[in-house]
Backbone bond lengths (Angstrom), bond angles and torsions (degrees), N, CA, C in turn:
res aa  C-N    CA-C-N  psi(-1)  N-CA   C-N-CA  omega(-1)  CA-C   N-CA-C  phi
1 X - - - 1.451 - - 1.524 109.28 -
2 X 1.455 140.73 161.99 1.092 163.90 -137.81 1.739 110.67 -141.09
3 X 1.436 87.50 112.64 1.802 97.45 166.92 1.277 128.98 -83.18
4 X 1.366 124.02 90.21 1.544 131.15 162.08 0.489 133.27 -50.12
5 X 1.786 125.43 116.05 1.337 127.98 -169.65 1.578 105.28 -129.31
6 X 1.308 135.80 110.59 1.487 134.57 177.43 1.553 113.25 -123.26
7 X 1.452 101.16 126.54 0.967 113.73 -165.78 1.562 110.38 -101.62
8 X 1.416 129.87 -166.66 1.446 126.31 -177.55 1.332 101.36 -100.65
9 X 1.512 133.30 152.25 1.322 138.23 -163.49 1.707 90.78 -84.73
10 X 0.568 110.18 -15.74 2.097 116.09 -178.12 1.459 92.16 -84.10
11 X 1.053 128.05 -14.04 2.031 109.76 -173.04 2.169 113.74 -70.38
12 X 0.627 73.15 95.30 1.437 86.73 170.04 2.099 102.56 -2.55
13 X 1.097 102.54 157.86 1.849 114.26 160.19 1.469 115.56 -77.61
14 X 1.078 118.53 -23.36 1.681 118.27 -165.15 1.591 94.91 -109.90
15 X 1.582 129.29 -21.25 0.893 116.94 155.04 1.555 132.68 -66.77
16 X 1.762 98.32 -19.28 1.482 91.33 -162.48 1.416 99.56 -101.14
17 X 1.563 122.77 -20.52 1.708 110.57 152.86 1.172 111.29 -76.38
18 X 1.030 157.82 10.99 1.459 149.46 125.45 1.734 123.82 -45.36
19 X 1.438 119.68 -43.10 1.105 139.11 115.13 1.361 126.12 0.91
20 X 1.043 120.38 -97.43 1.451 113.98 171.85 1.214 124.72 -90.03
21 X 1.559 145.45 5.77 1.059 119.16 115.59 1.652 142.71 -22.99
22 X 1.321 112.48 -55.22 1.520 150.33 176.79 1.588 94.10 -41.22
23 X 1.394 103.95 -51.79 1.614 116.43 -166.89 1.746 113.22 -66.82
24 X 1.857 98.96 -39.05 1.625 117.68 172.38 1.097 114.94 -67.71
25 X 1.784 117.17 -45.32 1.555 110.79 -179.43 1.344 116.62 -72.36
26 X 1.749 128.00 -26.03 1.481 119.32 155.70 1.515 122.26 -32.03
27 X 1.453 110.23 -72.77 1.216 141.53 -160.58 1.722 95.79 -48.76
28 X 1.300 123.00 -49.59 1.323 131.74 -169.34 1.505 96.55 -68.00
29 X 1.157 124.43 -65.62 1.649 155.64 -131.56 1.587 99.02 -100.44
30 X 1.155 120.60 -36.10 1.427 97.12 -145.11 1.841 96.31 -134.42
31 X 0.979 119.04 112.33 1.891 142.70 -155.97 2.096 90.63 -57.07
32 X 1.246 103.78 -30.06 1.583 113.32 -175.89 0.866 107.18 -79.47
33 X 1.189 141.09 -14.54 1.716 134.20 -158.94 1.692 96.75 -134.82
34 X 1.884 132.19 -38.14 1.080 112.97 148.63 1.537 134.50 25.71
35 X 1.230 129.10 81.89 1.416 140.82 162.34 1.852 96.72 57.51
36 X 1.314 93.13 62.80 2.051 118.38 164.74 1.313 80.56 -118.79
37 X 1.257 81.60 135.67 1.684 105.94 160.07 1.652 104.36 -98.66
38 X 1.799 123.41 147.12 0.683 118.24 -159.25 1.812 102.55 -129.19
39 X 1.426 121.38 123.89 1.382 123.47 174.89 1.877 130.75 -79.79
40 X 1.147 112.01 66.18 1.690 96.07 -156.99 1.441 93.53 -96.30
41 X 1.432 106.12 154.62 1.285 136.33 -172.50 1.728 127.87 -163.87
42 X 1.238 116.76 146.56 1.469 114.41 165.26 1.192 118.84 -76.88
43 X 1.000 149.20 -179.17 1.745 150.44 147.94 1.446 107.65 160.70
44 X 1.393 98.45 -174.98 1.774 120.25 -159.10 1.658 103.29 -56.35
45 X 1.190 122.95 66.32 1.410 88.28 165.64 1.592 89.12 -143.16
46 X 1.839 131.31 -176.84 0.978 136.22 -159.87 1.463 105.03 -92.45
47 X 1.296 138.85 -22.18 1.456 123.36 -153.63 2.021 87.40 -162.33
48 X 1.146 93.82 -97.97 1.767 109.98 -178.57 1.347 103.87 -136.98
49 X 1.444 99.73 156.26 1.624 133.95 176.76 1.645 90.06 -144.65
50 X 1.666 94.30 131.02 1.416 112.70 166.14 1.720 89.43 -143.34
51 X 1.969 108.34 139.04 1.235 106.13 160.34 1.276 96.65 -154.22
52 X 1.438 103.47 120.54 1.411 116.64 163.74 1.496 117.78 -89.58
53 X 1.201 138.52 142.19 1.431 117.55 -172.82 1.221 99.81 -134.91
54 X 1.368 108.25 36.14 1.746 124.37 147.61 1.087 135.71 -110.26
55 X 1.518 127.25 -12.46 1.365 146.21 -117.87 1.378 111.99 166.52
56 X 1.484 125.39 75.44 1.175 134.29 179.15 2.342 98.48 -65.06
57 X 1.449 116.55 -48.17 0.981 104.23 167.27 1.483 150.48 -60.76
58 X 1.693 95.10 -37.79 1.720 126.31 158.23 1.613 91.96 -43.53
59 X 1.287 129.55 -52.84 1.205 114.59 -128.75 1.806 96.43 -91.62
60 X 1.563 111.54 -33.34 1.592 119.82 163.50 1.275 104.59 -43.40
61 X 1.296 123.21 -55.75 1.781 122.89 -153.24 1.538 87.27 -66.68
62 X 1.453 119.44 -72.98 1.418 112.44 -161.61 1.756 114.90 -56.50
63 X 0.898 130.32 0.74 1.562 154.72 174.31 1.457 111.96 -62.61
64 X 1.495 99.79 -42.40 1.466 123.62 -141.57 1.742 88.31 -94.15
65 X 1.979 99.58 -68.58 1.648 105.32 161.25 1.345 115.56 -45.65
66 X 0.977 144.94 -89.39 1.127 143.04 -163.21 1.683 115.16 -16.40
67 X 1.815 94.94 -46.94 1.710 104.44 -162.21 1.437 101.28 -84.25
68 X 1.448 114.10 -11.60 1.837 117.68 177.45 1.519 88.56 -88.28
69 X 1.571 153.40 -42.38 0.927 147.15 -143.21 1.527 113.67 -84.77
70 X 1.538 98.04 -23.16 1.835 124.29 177.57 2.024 98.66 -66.97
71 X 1.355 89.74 -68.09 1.117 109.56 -175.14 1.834 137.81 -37.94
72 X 1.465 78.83 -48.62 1.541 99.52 -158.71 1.726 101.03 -90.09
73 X 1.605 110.37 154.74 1.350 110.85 -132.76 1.698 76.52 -111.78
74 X 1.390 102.82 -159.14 1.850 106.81 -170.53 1.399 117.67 -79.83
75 X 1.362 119.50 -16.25 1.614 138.78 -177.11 1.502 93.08 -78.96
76 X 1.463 139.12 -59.92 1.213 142.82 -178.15 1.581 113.07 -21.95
77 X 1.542 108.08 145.32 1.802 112.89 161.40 1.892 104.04 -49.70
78 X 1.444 125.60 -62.46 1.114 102.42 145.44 1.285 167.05 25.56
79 X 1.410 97.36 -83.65 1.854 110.60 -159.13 1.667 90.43 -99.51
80 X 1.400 138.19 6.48 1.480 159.87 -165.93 1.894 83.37 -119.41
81 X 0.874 112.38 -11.59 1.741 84.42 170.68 1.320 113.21 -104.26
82 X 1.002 119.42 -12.65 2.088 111.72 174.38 1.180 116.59 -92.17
């Protein structure tokens, strides 16, 4: 199954390869995220949408990254991933 991630059509470009980077360095890095395939996209919504529909907890944490990954500027652990 596939992790959805939708972001706000206002999120910046450097946020949103920051973004999926974020999604690559899991996948490599992180034993939880391990061979997930990952869905990213813009669309209608106000801030973030994350739905994992494996992992009600997976799906908070990456919620959490994602919304630091928007955020966080080029100095950030972060802004070192795009």
């Amino acid at each position: 199954m596939c992790i959805k991630i939708t972001v706000a059509q206002t999120v910046p470009d450097d946020a949103f390869t920051r973004i999926v980077a974020l999604t690559q360095f899991l996948q490599k890095t992180d034993p939880n995220f391990e061979d997930q395939q990952f869905g990213i996209a813009r669309g209608e919504v106000a801030d973030v949408v994350v739905i994992d529909p494996e992992d009600k907890i997976r799906e908070k944490l990456l919620h959490l990254l994602v919304v630091e990954a928007i955020t966080a500027d080029t100095d950030s652990v972060m802004g070192s991933l795009s």
